[in-house]
N, C-alpha and C positions, 0 to 999 in steps of 0.2 A: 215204563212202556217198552213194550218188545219192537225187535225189528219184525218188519214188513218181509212177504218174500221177495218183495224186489229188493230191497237190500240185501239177504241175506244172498240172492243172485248176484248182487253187482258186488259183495265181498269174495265169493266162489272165483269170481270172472280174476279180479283183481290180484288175486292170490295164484290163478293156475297161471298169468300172464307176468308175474310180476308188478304188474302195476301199482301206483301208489293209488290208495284208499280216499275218496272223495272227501272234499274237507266237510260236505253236508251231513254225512254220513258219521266223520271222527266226529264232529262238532254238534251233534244229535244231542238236544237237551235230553237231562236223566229226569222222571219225572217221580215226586214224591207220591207213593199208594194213594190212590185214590183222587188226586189232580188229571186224570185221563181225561175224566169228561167234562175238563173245563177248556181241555187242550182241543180237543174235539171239537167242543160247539164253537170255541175262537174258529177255527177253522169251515165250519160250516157257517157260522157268523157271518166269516170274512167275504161272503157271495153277496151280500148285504149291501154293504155300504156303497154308496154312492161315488161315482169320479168320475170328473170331468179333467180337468187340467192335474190335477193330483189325486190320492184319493181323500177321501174322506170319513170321517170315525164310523165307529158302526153304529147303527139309530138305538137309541135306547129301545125302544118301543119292539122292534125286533129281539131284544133280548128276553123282555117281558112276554113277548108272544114265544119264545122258545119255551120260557120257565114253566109257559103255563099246558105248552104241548108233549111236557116232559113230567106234566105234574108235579114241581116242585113245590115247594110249600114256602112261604113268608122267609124263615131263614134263607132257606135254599136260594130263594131267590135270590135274595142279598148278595150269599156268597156269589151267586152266577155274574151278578153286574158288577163288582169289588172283581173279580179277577177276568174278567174280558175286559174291562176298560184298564185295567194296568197293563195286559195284553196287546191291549189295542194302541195302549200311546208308546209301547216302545216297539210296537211295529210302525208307527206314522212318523217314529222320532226314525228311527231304520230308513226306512224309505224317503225321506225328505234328506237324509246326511247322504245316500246315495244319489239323489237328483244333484246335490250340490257337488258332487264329486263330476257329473257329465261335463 
């Protein structure tokens, strides 16, 4: 996956200032061809889920409604729920290790 032009702005920034390089930025997952648009829809997923006191995983049933508005097909699908829920629990394990750190 490429940089965005905000990054490639806030590298510009950072370099004409000296500044050091955002850790979000150095610590950018590299993503193997063609995992973009599982990175993606985690991300579009992620409007999804439900929170109240924390949050909460993202609904199966919305992944199925993506699969199905993206025309994937029986495999596809599969793969689309296998990698947003491995997605999704070490974003929930992230976020709960950060609650406990408050």
């Amino acid at each position: 996956m490429e940089m965005g032009e905000a990054e490639l702005r806030i590298l510009k920034e950072c370099y004409a200032w000296k500044r050091k390089i955002p850790n979000a930025i150095l610590d950018a997952p590299e993503l193997h061809l063609g995992l973009e648009f599982y990175f993606t829809a985690f991300y579009e997923l992620n409007t999804t889920r439900s929170v109240g006191w924390s949050a909460g995983p993202i609904p199966y049933f919305s992944v199925a409604e993506y699969a199905m508005l993206h025309d994937l097909d029986e495999e596809e699908t599969e793969d689309l729920h296998y990698h947003i829920r491995r997605m999704d629990k070490a974003f929930l394990e992230h976020n709960a290790k950060k609650d406990k750190e408050k």
